[in-house]
C-alpha positions as CSV (number, residue, x, y, z in Angstrom):
1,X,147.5,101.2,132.4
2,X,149.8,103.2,130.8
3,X,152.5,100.4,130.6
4,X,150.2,97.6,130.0
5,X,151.0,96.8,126.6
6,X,154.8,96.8,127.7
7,X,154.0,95.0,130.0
8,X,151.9,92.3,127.8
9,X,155.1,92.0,125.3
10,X,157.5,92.0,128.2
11,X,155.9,89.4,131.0
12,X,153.4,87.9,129.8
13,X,154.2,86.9,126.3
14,X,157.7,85.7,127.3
15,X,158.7,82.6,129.5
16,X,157.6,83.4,133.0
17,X,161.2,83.4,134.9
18,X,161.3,84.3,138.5
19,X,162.0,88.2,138.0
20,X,158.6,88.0,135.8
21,X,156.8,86.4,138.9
22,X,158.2,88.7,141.1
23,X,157.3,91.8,139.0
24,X,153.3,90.1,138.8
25,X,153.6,89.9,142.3
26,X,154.9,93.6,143.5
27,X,152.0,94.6,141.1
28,X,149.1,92.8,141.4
29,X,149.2,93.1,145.6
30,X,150.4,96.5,145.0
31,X,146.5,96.7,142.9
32,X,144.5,94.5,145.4
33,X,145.5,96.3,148.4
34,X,144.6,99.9,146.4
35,X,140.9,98.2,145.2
36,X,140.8,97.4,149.4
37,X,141.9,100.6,150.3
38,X,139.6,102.2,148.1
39,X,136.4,99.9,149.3
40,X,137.2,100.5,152.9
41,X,136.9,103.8,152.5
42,X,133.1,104.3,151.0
43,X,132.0,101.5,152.8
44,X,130.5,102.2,156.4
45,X,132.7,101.1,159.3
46,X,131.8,100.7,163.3
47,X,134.6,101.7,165.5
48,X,134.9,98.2,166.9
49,X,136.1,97.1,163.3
50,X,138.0,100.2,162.2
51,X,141.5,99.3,164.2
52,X,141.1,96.2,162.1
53,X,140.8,97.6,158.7
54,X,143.3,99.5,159.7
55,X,145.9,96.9,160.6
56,X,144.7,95.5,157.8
57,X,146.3,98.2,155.5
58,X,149.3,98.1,157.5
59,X,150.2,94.8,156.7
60,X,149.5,95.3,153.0
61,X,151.6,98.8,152.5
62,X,154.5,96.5,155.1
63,X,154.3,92.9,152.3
64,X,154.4,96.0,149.3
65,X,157.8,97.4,150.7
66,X,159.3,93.8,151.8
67,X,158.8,92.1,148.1
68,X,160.5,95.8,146.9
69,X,163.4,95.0,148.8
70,X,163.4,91.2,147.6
71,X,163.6,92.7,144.1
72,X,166.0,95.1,145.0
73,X,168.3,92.8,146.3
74,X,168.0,90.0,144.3
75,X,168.8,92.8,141.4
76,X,172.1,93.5,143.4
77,X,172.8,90.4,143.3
78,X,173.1,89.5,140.4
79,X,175.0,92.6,139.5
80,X,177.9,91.4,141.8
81,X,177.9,88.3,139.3
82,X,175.9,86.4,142.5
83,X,178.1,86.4,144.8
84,X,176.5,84.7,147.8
85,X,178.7,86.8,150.4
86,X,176.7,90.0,149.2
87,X,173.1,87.9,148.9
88,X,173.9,86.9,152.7
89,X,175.1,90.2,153.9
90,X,172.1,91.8,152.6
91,X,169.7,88.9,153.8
92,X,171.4,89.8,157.3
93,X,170.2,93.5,157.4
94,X,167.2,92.3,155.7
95,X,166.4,90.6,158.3
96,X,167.2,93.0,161.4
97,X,165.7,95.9,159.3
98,X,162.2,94.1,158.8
99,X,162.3,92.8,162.3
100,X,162.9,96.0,163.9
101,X,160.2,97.4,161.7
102,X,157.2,95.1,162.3
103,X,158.1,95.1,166.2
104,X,157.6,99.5,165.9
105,X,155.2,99.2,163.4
106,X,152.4,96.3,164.8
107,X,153.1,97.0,168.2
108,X,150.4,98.4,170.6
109,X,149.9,101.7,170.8
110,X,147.1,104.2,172.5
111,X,145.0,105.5,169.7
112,X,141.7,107.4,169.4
113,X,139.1,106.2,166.4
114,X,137.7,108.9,164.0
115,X,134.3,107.1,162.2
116,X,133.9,109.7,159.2
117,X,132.0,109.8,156.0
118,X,135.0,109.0,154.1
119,X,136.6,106.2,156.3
120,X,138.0,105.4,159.5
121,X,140.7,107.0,160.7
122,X,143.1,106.4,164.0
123,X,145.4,108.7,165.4
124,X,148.3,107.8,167.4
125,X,150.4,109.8,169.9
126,X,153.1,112.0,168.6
127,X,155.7,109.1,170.8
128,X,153.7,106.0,168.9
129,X,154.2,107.6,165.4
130,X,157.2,108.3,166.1
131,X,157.7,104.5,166.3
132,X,155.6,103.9,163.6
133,X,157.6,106.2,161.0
134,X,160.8,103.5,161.8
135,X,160.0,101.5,159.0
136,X,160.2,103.8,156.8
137,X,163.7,105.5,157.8
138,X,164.6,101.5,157.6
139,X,163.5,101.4,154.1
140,X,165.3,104.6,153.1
141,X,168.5,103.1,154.5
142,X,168.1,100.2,152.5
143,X,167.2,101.6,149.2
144,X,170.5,104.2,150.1
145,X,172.9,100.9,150.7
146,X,171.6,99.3,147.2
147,X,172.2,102.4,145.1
148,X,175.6,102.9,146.9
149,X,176.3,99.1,145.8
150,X,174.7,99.2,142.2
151,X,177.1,102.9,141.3
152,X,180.3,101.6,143.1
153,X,180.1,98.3,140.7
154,X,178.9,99.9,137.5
155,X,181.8,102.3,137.9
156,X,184.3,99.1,138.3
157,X,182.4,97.2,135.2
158,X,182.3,100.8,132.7
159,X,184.6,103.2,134.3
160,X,183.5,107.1,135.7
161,X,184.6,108.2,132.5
162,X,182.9,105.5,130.5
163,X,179.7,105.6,131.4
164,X,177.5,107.1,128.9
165,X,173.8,108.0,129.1
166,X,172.9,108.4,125.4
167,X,174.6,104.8,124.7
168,X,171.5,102.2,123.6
169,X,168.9,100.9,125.8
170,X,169.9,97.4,124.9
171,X,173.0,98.1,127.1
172,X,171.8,96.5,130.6
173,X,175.0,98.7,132.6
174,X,173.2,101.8,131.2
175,X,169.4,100.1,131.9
176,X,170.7,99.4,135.4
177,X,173.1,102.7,135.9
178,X,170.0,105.4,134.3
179,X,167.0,103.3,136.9
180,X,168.7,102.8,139.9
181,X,169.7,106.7,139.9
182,X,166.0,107.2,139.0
183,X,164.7,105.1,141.1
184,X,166.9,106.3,144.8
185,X,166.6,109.7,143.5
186,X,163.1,109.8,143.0
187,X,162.0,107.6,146.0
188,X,164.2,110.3,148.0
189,X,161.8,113.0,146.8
190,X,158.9,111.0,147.8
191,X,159.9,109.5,151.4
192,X,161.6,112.9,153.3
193,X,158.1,114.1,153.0
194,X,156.4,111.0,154.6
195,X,159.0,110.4,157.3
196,X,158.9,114.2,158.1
197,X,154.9,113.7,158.8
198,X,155.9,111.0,161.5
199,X,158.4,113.2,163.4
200,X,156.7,116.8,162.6
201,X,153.8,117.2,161.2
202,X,150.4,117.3,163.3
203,X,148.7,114.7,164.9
204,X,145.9,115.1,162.2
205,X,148.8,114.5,159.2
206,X,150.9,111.8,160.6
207,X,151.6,109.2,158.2
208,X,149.1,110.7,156.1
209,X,151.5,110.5,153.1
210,X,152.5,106.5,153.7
211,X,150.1,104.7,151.3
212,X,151.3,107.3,148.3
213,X,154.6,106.8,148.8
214,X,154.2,103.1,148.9
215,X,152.4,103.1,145.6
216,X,155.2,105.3,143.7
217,X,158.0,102.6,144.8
218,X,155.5,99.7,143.6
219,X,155.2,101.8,140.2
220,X,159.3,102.7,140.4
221,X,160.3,99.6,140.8
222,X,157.6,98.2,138.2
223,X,159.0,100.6,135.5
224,X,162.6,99.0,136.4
225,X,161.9,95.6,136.0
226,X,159.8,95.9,132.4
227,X,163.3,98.3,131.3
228,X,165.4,95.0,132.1
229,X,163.0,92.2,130.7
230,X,162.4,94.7,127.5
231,X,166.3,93.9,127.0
232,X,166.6,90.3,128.2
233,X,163.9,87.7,129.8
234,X,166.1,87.3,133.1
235,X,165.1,90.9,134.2
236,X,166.6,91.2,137.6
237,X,168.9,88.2,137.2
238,X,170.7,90.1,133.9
239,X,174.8,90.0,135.2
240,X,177.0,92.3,133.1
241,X,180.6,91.5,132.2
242,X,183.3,92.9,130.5
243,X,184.1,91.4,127.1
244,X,188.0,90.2,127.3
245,X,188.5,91.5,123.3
246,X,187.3,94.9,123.8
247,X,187.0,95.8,127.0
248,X,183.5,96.8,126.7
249,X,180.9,95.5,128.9
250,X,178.5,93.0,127.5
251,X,175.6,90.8,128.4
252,X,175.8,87.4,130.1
253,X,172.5,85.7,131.4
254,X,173.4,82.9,133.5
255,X,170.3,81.0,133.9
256,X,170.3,78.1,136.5
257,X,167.7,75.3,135.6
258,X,167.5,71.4,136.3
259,X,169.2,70.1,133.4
260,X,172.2,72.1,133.0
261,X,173.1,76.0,133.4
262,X,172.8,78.1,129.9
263,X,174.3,81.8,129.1
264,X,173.4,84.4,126.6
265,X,175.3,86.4,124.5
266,X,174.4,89.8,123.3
């Protein structure tokens, strides 16, 4: 709520390009599956349905963190002026990552049913959450490789030296440079502590921490896209250059439609 009237000036009163779609999309799941969440847990469950709710929830906080890597790497990207050799490499461990994932993470595992006041609840075996915490420690891999990618370009575009933190938010290297590094750093912060409940905490805590952190990297990424469609309507599309008179780094938009491709010029 608190960046709903960005967000009104930002997505919805502007021409709904994909990065806008994809931004209603990582927020409006990320909302339904809370309002679920929250439902599940006041209404009264039997045992026979709990493993179901909770699969349910699975597959929701799973579709959250895939469309978060979409962004993410569709945001890359475009960074590296779209190069399709990057788009593909990343697809590729996209691909093995999220495979690897939904085989630990929806596979069969032993569990015992807890029917509480409060909600059902399953707990697995310290060797199933184990398997279950490889997701996330997939995820945290990914998000590391991105930032890795965004820094070592915006260095090459701006220069070590260069790049400035007080310069204007209009400047989509600095919008890009100042959210990545809040995003990986913060996202850091909040996954150590989930991944740690897989691997060490007690049977009890394990994965007790996942639905949080899956709603701070919804909100994360949610602030990152309205910082780049604030500045242009492309969002995650925007593609920085360097301007050939002064060797600074401007703005160029390449927008791909039907007719013919456009740029713009800030």
């Amino acid at each position: 709520m608190v960046t709903l009237a960005e967000e009104i000036s930002s997505i919805w009163c502007r021409p709904k390009a994909l990065s806008a779609v994809l931004f209603l999309l990582n927020r409006y799941i990320a909302l339904l599956g809370n309002v679920y969440g929250l439902i599940g847990n006041f209404l009264p469950t039997s045992v026979e349905v709990c493993p179901t709710y909770t699969l349910s929830r699975q597959v929701l906080v799973f579709l959250q963190a895939c469309i978060v890597c979409v962004i993410l790497t569709l945001r890359t990207y475009a960074l590296y002026g779209r190069s399709k050799r990057l788009l593909a490499f990343l697809v590729v461990i996209i691909l093995a990552f999220v495979g690897g994932a939904s085989t630990e993470t929806f596979g069969r595992y032993p569990t015992s049913v807890t029917d509480l006041p409060g909600g059902c609840y399953q707990t697995y075996t310290a060797e199933a959450t184990i398997r279950l915490g490889v997701a996330w420690v997939a995820l945290s891999v990914y998000e590391l490789l991105i930032f890795v990618l965004t820094v070592s370009k915006i260095f090459k575009i701006r220069g070590l030296l260069r790049l400035s933190l007080i310069r204007s938010r209009r400047n989509i290297v600095v919008v890009m440079f100042q959210d990545g590094a809040m995003y990986f750093g913060a996202m850091t912060l909040f996954n150590i502590p989930n991944i740690l409940t897989y691997y060490c905490g007690p049977d009890v805590a394990r994965g007790s921490l996942s639905t949080f952190t899956s709603c701070m990297s919804v909100i994360l990424i949610s602030r990152l896209m309205l910082n780049l469609h604030k500045s242009i309507d492309a969002g995650i599309f925007s593609s920085p250059t360097q301007d050939d008179v002064d060797d600074l780094s401007i703005l160029t938009t390449r927008l791909e439609v039907q007719s013919a491709n456009s740029s713009h010029y800030w």
